[in-house]
N, CA, C and O atoms as CSV, one atom per row, in Angstrom:
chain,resi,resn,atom,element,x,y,z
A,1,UNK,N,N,11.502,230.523,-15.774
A,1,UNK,CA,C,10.832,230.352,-17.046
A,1,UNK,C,C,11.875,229.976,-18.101
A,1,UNK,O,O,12.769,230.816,-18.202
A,2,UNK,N,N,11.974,228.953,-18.882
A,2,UNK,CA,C,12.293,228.769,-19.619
A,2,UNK,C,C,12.356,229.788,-21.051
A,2,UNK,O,O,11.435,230.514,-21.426
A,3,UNK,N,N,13.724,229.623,-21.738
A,3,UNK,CA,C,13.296,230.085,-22.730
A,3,UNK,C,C,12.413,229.982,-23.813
A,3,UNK,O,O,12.225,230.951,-24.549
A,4,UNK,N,N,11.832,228.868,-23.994
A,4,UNK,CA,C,10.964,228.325,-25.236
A,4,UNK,C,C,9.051,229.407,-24.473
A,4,UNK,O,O,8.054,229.860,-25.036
A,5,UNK,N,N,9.515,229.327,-23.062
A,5,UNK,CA,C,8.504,229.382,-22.270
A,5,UNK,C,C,8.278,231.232,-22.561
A,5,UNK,O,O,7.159,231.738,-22.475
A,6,UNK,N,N,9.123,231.787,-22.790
A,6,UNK,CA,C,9.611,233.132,-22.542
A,6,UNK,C,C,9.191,233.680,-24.442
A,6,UNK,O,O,8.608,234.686,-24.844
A,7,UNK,N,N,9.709,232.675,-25.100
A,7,UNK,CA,C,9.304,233.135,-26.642
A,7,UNK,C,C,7.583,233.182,-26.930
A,7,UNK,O,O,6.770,234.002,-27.357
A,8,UNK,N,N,7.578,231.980,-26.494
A,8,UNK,CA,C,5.508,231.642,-26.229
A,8,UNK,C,C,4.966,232.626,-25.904
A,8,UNK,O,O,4.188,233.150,-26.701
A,9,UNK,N,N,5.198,233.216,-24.600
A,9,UNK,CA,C,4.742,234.074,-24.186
A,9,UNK,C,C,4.703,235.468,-24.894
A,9,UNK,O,O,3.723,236.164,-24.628
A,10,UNK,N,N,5.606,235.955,-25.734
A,10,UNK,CA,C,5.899,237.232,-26.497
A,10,UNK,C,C,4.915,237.014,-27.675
A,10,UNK,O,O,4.101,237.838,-28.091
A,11,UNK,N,N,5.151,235.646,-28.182
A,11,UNK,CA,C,4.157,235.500,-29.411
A,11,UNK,C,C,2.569,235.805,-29.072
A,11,UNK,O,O,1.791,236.586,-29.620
A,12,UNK,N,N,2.366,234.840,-27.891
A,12,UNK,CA,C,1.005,235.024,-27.319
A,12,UNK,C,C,0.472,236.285,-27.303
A,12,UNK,O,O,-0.647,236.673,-27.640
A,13,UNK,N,N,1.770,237.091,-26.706
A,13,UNK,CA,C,1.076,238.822,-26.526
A,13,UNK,C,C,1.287,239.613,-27.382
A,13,UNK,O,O,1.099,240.827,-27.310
A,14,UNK,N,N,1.552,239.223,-27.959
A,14,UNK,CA,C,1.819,240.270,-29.644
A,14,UNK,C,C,0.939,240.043,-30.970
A,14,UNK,O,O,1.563,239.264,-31.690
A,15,UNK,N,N,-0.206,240.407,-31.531
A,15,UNK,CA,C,-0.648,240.265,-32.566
A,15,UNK,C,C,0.524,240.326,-33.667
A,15,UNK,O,O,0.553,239.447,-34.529
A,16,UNK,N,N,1.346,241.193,-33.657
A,16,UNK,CA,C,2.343,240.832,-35.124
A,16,UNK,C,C,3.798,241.637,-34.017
A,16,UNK,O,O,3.954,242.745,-33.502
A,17,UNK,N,N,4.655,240.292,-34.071
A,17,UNK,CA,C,5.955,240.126,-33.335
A,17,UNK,C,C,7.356,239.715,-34.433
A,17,UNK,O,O,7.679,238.596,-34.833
A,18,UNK,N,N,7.924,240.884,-34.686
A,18,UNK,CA,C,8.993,240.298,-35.190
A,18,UNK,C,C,10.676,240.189,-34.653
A,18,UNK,O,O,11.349,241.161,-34.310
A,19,UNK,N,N,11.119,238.829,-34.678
A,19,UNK,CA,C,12.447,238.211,-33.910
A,19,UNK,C,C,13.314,239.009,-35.058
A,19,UNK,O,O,13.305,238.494,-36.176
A,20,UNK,N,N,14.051,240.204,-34.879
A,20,UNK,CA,C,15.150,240.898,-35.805
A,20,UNK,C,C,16.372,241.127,-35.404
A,20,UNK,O,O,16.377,241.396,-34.202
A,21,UNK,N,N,17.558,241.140,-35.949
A,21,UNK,CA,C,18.606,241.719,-35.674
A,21,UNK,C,C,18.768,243.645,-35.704
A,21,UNK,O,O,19.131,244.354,-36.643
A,22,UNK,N,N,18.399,243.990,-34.489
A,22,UNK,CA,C,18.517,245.337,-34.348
A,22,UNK,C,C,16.935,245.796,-33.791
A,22,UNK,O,O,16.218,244.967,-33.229
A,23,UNK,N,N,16.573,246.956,-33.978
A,23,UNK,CA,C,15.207,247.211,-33.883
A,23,UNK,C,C,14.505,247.898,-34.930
A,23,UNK,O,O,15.369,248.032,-35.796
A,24,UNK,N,N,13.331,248.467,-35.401
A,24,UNK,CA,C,12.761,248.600,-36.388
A,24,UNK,C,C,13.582,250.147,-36.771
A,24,UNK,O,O,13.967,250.390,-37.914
A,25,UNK,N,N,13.704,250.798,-35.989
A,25,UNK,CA,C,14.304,252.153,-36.114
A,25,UNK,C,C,15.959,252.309,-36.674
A,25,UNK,O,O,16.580,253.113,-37.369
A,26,UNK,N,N,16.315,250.812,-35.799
A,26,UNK,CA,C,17.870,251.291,-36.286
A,26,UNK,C,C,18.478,249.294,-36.153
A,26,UNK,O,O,19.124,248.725,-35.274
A,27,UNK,N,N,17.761,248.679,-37.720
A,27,UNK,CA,C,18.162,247.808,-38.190
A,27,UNK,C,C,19.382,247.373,-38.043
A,27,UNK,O,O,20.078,248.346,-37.753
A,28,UNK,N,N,20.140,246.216,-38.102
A,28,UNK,CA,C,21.173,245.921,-37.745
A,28,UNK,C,C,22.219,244.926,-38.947
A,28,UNK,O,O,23.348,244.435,-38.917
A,29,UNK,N,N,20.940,245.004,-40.069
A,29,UNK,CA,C,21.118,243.960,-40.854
A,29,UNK,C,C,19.957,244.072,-42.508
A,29,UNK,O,O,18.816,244.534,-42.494
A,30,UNK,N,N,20.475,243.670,-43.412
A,30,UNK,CA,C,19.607,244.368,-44.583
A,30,UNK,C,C,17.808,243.529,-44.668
A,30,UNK,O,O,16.666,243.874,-44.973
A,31,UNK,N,N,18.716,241.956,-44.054
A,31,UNK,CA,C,17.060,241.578,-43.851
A,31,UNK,C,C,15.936,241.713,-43.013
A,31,UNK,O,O,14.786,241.324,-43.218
A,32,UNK,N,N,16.541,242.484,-41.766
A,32,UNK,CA,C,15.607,242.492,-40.854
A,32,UNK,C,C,15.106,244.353,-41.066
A,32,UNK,O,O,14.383,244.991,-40.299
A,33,UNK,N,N,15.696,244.797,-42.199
A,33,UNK,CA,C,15.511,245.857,-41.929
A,33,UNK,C,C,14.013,246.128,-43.176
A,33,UNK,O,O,12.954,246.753,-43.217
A,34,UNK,N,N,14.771,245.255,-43.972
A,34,UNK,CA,C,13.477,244.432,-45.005
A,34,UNK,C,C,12.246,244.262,-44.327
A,34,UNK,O,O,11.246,244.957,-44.509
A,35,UNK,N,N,12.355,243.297,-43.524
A,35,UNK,CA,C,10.829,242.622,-42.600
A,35,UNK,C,C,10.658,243.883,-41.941
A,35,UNK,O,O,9.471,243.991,-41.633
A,36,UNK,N,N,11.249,244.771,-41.629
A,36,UNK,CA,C,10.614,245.583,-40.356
A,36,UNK,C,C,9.634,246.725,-41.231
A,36,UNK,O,O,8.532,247.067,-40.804
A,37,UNK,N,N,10.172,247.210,-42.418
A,37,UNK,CA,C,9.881,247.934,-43.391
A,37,UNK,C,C,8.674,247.811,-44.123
A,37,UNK,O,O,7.847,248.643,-44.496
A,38,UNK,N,N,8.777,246.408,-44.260
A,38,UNK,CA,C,7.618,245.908,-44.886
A,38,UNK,C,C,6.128,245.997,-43.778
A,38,UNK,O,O,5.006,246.456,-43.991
A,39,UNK,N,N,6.659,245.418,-42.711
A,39,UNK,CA,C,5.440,245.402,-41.826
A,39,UNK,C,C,5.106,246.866,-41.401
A,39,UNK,O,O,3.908,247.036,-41.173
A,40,UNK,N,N,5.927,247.988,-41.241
A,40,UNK,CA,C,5.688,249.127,-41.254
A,40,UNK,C,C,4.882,249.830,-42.162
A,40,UNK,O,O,4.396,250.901,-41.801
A,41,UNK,N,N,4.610,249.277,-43.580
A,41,UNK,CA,C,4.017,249.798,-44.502
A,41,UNK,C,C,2.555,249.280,-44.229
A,41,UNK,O,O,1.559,249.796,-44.737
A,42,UNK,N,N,2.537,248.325,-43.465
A,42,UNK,CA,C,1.382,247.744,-43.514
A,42,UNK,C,C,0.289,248.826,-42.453
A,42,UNK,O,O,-0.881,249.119,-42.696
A,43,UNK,N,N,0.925,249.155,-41.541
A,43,UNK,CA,C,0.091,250.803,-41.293
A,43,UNK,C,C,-0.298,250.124,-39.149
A,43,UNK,O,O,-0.796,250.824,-38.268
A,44,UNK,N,N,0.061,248.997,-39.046
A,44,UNK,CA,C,-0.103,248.721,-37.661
A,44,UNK,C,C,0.915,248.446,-36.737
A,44,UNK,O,O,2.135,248.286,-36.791
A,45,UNK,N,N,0.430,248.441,-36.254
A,45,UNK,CA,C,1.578,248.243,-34.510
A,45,UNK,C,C,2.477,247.026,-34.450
A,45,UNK,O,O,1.862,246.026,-34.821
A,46,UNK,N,N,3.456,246.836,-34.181
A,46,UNK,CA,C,4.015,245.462,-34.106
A,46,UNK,C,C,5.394,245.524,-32.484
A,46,UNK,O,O,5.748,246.433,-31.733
A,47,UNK,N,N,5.758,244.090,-32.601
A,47,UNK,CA,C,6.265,244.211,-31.369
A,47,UNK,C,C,7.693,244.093,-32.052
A,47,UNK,O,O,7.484,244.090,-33.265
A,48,UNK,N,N,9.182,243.984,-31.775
A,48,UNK,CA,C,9.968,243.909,-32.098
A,48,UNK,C,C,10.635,243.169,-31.002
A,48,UNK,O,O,10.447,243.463,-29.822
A,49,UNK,N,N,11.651,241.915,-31.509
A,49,UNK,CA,C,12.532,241.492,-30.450
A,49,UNK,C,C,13.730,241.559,-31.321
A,49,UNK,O,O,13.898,241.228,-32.495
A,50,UNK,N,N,14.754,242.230,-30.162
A,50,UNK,CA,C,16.074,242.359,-30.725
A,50,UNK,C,C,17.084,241.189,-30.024
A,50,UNK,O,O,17.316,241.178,-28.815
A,51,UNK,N,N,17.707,240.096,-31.093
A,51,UNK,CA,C,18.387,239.111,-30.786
A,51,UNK,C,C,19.329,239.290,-30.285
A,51,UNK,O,O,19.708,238.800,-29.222
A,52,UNK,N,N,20.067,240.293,-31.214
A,52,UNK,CA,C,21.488,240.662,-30.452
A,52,UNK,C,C,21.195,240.746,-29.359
A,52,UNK,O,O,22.101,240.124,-28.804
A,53,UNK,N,N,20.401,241.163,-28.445
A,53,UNK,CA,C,21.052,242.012,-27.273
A,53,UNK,C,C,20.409,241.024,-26.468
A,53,UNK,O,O,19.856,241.463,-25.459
A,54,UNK,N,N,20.320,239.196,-26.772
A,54,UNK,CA,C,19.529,238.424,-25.816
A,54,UNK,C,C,20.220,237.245,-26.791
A,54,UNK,O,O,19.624,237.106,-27.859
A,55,UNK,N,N,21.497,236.291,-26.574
A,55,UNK,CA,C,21.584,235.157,-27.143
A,55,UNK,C,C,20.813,234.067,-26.655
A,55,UNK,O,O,20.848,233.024,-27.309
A,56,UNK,N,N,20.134,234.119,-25.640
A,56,UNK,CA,C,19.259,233.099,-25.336
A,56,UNK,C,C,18.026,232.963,-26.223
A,56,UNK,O,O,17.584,231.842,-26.472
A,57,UNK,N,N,17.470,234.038,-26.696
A,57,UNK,CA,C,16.696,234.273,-27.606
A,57,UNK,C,C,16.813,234.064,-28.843
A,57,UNK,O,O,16.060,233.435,-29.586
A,58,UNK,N,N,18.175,234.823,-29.163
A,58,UNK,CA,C,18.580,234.687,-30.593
A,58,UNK,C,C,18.566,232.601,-30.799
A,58,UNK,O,O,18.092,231.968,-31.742
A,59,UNK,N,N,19.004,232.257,-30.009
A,59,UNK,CA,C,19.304,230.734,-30.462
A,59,UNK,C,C,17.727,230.152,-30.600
A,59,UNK,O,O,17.151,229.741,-31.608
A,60,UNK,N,N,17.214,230.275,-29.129
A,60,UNK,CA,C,15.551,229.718,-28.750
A,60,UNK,C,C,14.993,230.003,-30.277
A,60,UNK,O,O,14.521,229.108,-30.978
A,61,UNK,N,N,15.093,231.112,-30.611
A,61,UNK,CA,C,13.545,230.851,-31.775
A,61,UNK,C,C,13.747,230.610,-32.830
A,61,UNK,O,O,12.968,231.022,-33.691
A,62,UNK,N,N,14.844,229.868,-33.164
A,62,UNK,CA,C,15.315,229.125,-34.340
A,62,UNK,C,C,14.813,227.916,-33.647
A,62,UNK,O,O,13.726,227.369,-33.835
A,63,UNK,N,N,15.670,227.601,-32.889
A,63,UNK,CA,C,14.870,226.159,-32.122
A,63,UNK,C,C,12.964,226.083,-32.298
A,63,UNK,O,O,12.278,225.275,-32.924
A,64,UNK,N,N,12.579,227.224,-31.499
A,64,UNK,CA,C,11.578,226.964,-31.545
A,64,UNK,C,C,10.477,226.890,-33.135
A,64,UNK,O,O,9.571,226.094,-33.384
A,65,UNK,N,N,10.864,227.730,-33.750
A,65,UNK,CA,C,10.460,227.484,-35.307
A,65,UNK,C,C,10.738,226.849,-36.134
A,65,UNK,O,O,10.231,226.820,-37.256
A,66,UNK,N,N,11.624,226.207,-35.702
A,66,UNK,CA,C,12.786,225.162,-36.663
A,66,UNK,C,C,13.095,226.145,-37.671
A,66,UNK,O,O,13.297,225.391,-38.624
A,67,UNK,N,N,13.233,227.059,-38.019
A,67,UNK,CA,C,13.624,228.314,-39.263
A,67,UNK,C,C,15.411,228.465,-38.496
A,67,UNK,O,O,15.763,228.748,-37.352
A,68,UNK,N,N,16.079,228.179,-39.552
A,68,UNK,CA,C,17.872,228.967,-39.042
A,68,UNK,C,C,17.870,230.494,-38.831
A,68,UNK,O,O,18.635,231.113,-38.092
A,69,UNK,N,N,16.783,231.055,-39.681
A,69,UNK,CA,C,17.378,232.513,-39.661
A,69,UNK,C,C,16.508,233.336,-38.682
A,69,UNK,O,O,15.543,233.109,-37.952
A,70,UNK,N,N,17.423,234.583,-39.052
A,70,UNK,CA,C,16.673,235.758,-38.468
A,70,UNK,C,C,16.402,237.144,-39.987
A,70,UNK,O,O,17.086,237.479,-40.954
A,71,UNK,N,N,15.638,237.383,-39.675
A,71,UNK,CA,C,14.375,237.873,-38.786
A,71,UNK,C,C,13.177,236.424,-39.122
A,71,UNK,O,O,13.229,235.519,-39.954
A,72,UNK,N,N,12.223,236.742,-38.103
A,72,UNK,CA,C,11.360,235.818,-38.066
A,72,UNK,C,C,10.106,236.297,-37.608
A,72,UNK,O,O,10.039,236.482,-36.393
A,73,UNK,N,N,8.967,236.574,-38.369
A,73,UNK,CA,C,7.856,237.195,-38.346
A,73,UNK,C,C,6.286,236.203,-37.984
A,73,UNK,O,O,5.721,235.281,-38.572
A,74,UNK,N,N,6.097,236.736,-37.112
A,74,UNK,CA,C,4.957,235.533,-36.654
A,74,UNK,C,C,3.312,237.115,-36.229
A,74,UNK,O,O,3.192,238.095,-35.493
A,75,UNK,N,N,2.661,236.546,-37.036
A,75,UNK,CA,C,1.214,237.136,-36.857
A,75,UNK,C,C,0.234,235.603,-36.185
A,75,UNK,O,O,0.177,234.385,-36.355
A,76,UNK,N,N,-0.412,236.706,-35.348
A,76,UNK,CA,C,-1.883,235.984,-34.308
A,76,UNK,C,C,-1.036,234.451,-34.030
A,76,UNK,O,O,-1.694,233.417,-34.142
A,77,UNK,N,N,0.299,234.382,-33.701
A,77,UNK,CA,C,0.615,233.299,-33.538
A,77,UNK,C,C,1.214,232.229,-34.473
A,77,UNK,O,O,1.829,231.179,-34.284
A,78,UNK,N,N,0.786,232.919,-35.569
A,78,UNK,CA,C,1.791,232.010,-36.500
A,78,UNK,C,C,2.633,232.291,-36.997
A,78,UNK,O,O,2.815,233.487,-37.227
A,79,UNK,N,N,3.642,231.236,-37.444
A,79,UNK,CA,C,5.300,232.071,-38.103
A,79,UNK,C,C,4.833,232.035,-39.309
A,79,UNK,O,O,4.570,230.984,-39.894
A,80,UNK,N,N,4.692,233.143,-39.776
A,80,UNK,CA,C,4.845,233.953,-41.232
A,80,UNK,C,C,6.134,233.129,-41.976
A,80,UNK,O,O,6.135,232.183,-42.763
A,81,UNK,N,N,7.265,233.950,-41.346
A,81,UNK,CA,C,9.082,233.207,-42.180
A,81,UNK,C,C,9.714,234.315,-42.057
A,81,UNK,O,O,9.576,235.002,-41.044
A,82,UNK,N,N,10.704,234.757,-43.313
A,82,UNK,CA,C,11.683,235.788,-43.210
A,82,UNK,C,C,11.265,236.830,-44.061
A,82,UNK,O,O,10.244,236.610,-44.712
A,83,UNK,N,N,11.800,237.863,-44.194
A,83,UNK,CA,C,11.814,239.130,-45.502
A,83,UNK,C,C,11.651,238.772,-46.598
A,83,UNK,O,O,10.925,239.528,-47.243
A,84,UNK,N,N,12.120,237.679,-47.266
A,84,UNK,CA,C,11.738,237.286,-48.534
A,84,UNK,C,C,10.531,237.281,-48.844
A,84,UNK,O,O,9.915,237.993,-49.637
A,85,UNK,N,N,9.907,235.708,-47.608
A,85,UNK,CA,C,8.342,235.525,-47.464
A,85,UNK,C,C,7.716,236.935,-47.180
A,85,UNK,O,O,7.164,237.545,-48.096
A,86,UNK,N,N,7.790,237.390,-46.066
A,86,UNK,CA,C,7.052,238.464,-45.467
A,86,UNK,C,C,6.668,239.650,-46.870
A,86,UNK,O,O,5.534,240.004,-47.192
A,87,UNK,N,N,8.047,240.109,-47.560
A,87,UNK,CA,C,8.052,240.979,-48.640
A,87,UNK,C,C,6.916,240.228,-49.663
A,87,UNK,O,O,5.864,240.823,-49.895
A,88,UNK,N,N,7.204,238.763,-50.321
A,88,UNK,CA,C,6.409,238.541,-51.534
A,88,UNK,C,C,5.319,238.776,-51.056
A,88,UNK,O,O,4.614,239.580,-51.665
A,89,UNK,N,N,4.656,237.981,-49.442
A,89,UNK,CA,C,3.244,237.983,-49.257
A,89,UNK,C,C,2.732,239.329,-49.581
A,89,UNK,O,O,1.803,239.390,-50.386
A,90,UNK,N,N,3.445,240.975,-48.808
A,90,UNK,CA,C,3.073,242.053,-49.105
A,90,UNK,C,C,2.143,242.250,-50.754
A,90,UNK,O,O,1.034,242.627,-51.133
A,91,UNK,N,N,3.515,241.687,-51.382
A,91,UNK,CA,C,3.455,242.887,-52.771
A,91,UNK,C,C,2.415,241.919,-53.335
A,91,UNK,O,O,1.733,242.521,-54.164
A,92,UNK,N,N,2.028,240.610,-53.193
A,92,UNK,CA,C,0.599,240.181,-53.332
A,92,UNK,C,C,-0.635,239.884,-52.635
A,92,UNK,O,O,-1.465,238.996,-52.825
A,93,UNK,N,N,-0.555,241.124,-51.510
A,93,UNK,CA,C,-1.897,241.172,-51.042
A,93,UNK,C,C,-1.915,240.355,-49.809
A,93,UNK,O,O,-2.499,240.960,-48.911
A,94,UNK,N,N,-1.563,239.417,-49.521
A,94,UNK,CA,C,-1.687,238.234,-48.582
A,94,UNK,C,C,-1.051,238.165,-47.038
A,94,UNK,O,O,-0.737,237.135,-46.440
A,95,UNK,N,N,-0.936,239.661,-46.511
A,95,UNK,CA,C,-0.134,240.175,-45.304
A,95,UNK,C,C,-1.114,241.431,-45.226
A,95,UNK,O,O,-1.286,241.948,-44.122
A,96,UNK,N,N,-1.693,241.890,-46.225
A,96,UNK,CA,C,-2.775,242.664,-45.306
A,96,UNK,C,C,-3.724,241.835,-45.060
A,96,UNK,O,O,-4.332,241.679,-44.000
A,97,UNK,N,N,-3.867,241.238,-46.163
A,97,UNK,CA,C,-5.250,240.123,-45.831
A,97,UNK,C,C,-5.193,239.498,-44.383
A,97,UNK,O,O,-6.099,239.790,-43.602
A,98,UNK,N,N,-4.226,238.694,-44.004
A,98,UNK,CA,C,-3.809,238.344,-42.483
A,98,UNK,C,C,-3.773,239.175,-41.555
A,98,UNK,O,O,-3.525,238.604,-40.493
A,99,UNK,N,N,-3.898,240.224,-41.452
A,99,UNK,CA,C,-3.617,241.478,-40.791
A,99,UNK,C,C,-5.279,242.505,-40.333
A,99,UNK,O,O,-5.666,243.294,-39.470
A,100,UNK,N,N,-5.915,241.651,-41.874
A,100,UNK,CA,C,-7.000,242.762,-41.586
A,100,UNK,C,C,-8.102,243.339,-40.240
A,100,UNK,O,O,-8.598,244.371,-39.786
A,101,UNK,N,N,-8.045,241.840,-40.018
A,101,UNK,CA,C,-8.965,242.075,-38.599
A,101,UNK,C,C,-8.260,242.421,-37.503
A,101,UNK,O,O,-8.646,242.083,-36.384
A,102,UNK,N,N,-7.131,243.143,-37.699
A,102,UNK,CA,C,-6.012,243.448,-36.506
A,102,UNK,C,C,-6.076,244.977,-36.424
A,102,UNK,O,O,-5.442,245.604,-35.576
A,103,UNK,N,N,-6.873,245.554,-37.344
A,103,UNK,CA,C,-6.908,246.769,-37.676
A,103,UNK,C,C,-7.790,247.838,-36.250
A,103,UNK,O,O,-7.924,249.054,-36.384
């Protein structure tokens, strides 16, 4: 399986999947600790992929999103973006709204 093949697949099975440096518990980095935080407030389940500990990954889902960075937040399949995005959508409503029927 390819890697592009291997990211697809995580997105596919994850209603809300985020690509972070570290894991939600023990962040590795101030932005991913941002995105993880944020989606934590949001009150549901999410999947976490930790880059570090997979450079095939870490590289693939820049490739595959065309986005350079990390973290990288994708709901029902779509890429959301980073902590910045992920945070503003929060604090105006527009990340539960996406979220709601996930409840």
């Amino acid at each position: 399986m390819s890697i592009v093949d291997k990211i697809k697949q995580q997105i596919e099975a994850n209603p809300i999947i985020i690509y972070m440096k570290g894991t939600p518990d023990a962040p590795q980095c101030g932005f991913s600790a941002r995105a993880a935080s944020t989606l934590k407030a949001c009150g549901l389940p999410f999947a976490a992929v930790d880059v570090l500990s997979d450079p095939e990954i870490r590289q693939g889902i820049k490739e595959y999103s065309s986005w350079p960075t990390i973290p990288q937040v994708y709901i029902k399949q779509q890429f959301i973006g980073g902590s910045d995005i992920v945070a503003e959508m929060y604090e105006n409503g527009e990340l539960q709204q996406l979220m709601k029927d996930l409840a």
